[in-house]
Structure formats: C-alpha cells, structure tokens
N, C-alpha and C positions, 0 to 999 in steps of 0.2 A: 355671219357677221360677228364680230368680238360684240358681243353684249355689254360692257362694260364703257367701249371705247366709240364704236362706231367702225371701227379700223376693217381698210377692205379683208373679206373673209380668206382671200387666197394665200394668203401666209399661216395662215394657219398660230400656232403657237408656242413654236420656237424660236427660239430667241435668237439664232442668226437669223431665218426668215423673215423676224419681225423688225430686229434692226435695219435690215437691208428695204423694207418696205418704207420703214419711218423715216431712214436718212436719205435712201440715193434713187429709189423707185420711183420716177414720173418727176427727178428734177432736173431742168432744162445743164444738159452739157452742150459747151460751147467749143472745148477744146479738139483740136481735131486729134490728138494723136488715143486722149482717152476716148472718144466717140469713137476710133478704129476698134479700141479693144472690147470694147461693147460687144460691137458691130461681131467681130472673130467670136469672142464667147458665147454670143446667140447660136452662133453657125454651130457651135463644137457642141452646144444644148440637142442641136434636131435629133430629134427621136428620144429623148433623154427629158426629165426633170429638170427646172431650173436650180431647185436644188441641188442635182449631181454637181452642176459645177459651182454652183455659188460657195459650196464646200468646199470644194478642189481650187479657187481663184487663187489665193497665193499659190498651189502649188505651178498652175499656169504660168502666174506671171517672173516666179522663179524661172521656168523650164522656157520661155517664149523673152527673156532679157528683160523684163518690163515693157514688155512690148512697144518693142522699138522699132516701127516698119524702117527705120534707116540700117539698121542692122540686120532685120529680118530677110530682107531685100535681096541679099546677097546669100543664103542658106542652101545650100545643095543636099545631098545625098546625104553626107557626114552629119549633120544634122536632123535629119528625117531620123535616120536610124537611134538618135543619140535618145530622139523624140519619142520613137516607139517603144522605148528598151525604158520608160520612163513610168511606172507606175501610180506616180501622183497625179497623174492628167487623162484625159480619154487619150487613147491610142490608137487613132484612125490615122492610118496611113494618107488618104485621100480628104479630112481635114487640114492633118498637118500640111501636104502637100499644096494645100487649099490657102492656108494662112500665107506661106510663102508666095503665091503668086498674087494673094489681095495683098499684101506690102509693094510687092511693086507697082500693081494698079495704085496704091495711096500717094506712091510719089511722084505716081505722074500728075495727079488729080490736086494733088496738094502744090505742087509744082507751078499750075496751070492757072490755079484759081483759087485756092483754100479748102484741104476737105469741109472742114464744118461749115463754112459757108457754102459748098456743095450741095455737105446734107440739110440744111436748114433752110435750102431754096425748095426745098419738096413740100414744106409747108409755110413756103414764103415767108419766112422768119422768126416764124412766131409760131408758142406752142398750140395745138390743137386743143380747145377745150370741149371734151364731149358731154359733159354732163350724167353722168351716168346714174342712173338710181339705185337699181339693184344688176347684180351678175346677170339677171338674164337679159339686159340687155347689151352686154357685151359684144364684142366682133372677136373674132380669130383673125382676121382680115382687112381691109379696107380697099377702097379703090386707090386709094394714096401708099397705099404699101407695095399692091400691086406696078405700081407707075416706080415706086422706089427700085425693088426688085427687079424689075428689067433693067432700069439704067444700071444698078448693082453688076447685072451678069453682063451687060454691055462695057462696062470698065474694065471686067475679067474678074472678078467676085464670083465665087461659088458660096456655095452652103448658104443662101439669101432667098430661099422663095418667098411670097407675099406672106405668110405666118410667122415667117422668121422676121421678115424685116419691119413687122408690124409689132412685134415683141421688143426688140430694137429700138421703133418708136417711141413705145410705153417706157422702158428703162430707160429712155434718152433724156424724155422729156420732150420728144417735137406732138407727142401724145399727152394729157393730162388723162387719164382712165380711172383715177380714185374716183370712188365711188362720191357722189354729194355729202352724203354721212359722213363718211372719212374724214377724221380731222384733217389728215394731208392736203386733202383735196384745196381747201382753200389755201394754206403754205405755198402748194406747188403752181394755183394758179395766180396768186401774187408776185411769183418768178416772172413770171410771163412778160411783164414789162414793156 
C-alpha cells in the first residue's frame, strides 16, 4: 500500500500506473463503443501485464482506427497482416483475428439492444461494491465473470475467460475493487448513482 496515500498497492509507483489507477480504474463506463475497447485490451493483456499495454494504448488505438467496431467489422486479411507487421501493439495473429470478429459480434449486440446496456445487465445496472480491505481478499474471478464470460463466447467473443472478464469488470467500473483505504474507493463508489 502507498503509505503516504492509502492508494491500492497494485500500481505500484509509476506514474502512468498511477495516473491510470486515479483517473479511469474502477470508474463506471457507460459508453458502449469505449466499454468494447476495454473489453478487446483485456483480451490482447492475457498472458501479459496490464502494463504491457496500458503503455502500448495509443499505439493500439492508432493501429485498431480508434476502435471503431463499425470499421473494424469489415477487416479481412489486408489488415491482419498490416496488424502483424505493426510493432507498437502485441502481435497476435489469433487476437487480432479475435478483435475482428468481437466487432462484428458488437454490432449485432449493439444493434439488438445496447452493448452497455448488455454489459451492465450482468450486474443489473449498478456497480458492484465489494469492499475490499486488504489484497488478500481479492478474487481473480467471480461467479459474475464467470456468467459474463460465457455470454462473451456465446456472442462470438474470444480472449474473455472469467479472469479476463473480471479485469474488464474492475477497469469498467460494473466492479468497485479499490481497496476501503484507497481514496478512490469512495470517488468511485459515489459514481455508482
């Protein structure tokens, strides 16, 4: 724990970690097209640091149009390759490949009914507050991530297992996981509304 601050310890004490921690970690996003991009940079995180990409995010959102699933949608070959041959981003053939077909899952879903209002019905609207004291009571998991995660690969979403999509929750906001200490903590569950 920042001694100083209270500030959850997982950021550790850089100062892009930390900013990303103060501003946009654990607050409620409502938008669905930035809830997609969330959503795609957890995926392109598996196996990797949140760090690696929270580095690399501009270079992503350069390389991915501003992630635009209406643009994305429509991506073939010519673009995979333009993706792989793209050094500012992870280079996973079967991500990239992955992003493309979760845009066209968003347009159906977004089409159909609202993505955020989709993903927001997982936690019935409203963000989860867990309480949290210290890290060791954290989850990697939940059974609500779980339940996400399936509908995820149900839609045709890859790279979403229950750890992903429960990381997803925490950055989204439909999780509040600052710590009690955490000044955040009460900012972000004042959002909650």
């Amino acid at each position: 724990m920042d001694q100083e601050n209270g500030r959850c310890p997982w950021c550790g004490t850089d100062p892009l970690y930390v900013a990303y921690h103060d501003q946009e970690w654990g607050v409620p996003e409502r938008d669905s097209r930035a809830l997609w991009e969330m959503l795609i940079l957890e995926g392109f995180q598996a196996g990797l640091s949140w760090y690696t990409i929270l580095k690399r995010r501009e270079n992503f959102r350069a390389a991915f149009r501003g992630f635009d699933p209406g643009q994305i949608a429509g991506w073939g070959e010519d673009e995979v390759t333009r993706l792989l041959a793209d050094p500012g981003i992870i280079r996973h053939r079967g991500k990239i490949e992955g992003t493309i077909r979760a845009a066209r899952a968003f347009q159906e879903i977004e089409a159909r009914e609202g993505f955020s209002g989709w993903i927001w019905g997982h936690v019935d609207g409203r963000p989860v507050q867990t309480g949290l004291a210290s890290m060791a009571g954290a989850q990697a998991q939940t059974p609500g991530s779980v339940i996400l995660s399936k509908t995820l690969k149900q839609a045709g979403f890859g790279y979403c297992g229950p750890v992903i999509t429960y990381a997803f929750m925490q950055a989204a906001g439909l999780v509040n996981d600052h710590l009690l200490s955490c000044p955040r903590h009460a900012d972000v569950a004042a959002m909650a509304g």
